[in-house]
N, C-alpha and C positions, 0 to 999 in steps of 0.2 A: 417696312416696305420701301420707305425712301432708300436705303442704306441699299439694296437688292438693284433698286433700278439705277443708281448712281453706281453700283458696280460693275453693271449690263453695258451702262452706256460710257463710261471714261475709256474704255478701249477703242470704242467707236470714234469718239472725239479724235482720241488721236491719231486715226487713219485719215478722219476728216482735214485737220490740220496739215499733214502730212502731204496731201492731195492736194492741197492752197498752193503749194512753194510752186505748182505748174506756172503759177501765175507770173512769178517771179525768174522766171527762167529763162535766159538768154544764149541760145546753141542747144546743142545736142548735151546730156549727160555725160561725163566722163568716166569711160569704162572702172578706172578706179573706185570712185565717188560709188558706182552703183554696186561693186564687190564689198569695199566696204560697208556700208549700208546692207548688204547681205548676209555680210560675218557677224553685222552686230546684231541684228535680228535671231540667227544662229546662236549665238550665245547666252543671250536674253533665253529664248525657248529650251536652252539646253538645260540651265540653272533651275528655270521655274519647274521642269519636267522631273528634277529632283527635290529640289527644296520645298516647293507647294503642293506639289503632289506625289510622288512614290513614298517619301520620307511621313506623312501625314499617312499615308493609305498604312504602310507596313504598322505606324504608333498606335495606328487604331485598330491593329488584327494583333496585341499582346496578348491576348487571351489565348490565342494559337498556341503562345508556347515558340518552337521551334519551326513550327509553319506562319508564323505570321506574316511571310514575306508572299504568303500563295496566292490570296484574294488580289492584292497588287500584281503581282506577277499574271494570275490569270488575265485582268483586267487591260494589260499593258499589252499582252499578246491578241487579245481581241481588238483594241485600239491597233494595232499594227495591222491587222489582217482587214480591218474593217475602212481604214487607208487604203491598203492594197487594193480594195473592191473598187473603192471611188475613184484612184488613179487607173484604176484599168479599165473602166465601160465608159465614164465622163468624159467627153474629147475637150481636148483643152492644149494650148501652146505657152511652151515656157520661154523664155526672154532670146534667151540664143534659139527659137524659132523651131526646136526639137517638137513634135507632135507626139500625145501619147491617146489613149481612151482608142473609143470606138473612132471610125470615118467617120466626116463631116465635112458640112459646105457651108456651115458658120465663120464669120468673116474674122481676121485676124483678133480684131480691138476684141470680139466675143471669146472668142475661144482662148484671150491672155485675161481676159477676165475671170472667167471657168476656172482659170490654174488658181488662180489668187484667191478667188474663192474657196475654193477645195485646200486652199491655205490656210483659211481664216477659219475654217470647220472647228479645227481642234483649237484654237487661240478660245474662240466661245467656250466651247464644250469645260474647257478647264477652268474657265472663270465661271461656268455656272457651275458646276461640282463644289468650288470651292465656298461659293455663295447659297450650296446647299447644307453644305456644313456647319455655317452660318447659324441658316434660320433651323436646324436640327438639336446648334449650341452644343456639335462638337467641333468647332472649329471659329477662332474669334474676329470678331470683323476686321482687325487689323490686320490679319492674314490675308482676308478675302483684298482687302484696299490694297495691300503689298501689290498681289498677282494684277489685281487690276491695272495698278500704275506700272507695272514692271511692260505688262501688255500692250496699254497705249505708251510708252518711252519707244519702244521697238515695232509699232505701228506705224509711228510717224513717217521713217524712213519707208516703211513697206509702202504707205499712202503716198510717198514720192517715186517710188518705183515703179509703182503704176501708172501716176498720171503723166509724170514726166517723158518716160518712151514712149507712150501714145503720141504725146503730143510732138515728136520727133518722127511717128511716122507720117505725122500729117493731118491728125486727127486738130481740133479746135481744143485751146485751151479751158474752154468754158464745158466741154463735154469731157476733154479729160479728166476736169476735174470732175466730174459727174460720176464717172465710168469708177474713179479712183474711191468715191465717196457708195456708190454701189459695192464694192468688193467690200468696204468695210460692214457692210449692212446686215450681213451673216453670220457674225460675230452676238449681239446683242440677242438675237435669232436662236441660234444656236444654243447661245447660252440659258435661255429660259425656257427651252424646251428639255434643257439638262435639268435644269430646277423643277420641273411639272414633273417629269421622267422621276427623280428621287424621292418625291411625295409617296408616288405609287408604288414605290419599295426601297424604305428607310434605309432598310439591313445591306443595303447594296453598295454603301458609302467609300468605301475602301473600293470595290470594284469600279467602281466611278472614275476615284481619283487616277486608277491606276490605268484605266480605259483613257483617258484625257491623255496620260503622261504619255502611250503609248504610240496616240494618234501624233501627237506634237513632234515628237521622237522619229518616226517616219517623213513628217515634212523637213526636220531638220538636216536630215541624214540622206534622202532619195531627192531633194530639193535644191535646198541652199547650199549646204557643204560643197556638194558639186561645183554648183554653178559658181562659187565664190572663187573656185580654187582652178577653172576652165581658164586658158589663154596664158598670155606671159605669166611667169613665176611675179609675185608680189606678197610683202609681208604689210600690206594694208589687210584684207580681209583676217589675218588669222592677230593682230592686235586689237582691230576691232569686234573681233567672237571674246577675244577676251577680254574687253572692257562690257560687252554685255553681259556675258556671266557674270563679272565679278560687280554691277550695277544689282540687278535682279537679286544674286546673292546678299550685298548688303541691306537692298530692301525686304525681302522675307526676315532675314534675321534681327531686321532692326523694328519692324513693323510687327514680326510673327506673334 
């Protein structure tokens, strides 16, 4: 049970952490600074969305045969479709100030919150799949601590991306950091209603994982990628996507 809630909550930490640098923060962020910080997040989610989970879902559907890649596969298209739902009725504002979801008269700081949140969905949901697998003993706690750490490393920046623009449009450093430690708070959330959710049907594991990868996969792709790659041409965001792949990647593999 310790192992379960330490893995719930080190991702959490490090949105928290991440959310503190508000404190330390002198000017406005630099457009760079927060692209990067976006790629590396990107790449982080990119890695884990194969190495902890489709990779795990497909080893565990061998019995398939030649379908073993289907239960993932379905999983991954539900997690994509069940994104789409969220991004399309949820109102919420992404950083360059693009509106999506339903109308709204919630106020900026709310509705950049919203986004982040609906970011942070899939970050839980995969950490608790993983930490289902866990306590089911088809999947080893080193695996689960891998994805965990991999999540809070690529947290931290997200917990600065939050507080730190708030506190640029005027918002209090002490609320942004609030605001920033809130987004994180969906995470732990999420994730242990994925752990209660696999209880109720063991045999779903593979669909699980592959449900996670799919959701992560969506914010990666309809999210960050974009947003990293918006405005002047710069080879900041796409060295830092590939230092978090290849981060995330040595810790599953080193940890798995």
């Amino acid at each position: 049970m310790n192992e379960l809630w330490m893995g719930l909550m080190i991702p959490f930490l490090g949105t928290s952490l991440g959310a503190a640098c508000v404190f330390f923060m002198k000017g406005a962020m630099h457009d760079s600074v927060q692209k990067g910080l976006q790629g590396f997040a990107a790449g982080v989610m990119t890695a884990a969305s194969f190495f902890s989970l489709l990779l795990p879902a497909i080893e565990q559907s061998e019995h398939l045969g030649r379908l073993s890649f289907l239960p993932a596969s379905i999983g991954f298209a539900a997690g994509i479709a069940f994104l789409l739902f969220l991004d399309s009725t949820v109102p919420h504002m992404h950083m360059d100030e693009s509106m999506e979801g339903r109308a709204s008269t919630l106020s900026r700081t709310w509705l950049i919150l919203l986004a982040v949140t609906i970011h942070n969905i899939p970050e839980g949901m995969a950490v608790g799949a993983v930490l289902a697998g866990v306590l089911a003993g088809s999947t080893p706690w080193t695996s689960a601590l891998a994805l965990s750490l991999g999540i809070a490393i690529q947290n931290f920046p997200e917990g600065a991306i939050i507080s730190m623009p708030l506190h640029t449009y005027g918002t209090g450093k002490g609320k942004s950091f609030l605001y920033g430690v809130l987004s994180g708070a969906v995470e732990p959330v999420a994730g242990a209603l994925t752990v209660m959710l696999f209880t109720l049907a063991v045999r779903t594991m593979p669909y699980l994982l592959g449900f996670a990868a799919g959701a992560m996969m969506y914010v990666t792709v309809e999210e960050l990628i974009p947003e990293m790659s918006e405005g002047t041409h710069s080879n900041i965001p796409t060295i830092c996507f590939s230092l978090g792949f290849l981060i995330m990647m040595a810790l599953d593999c080193a940890l798995g």
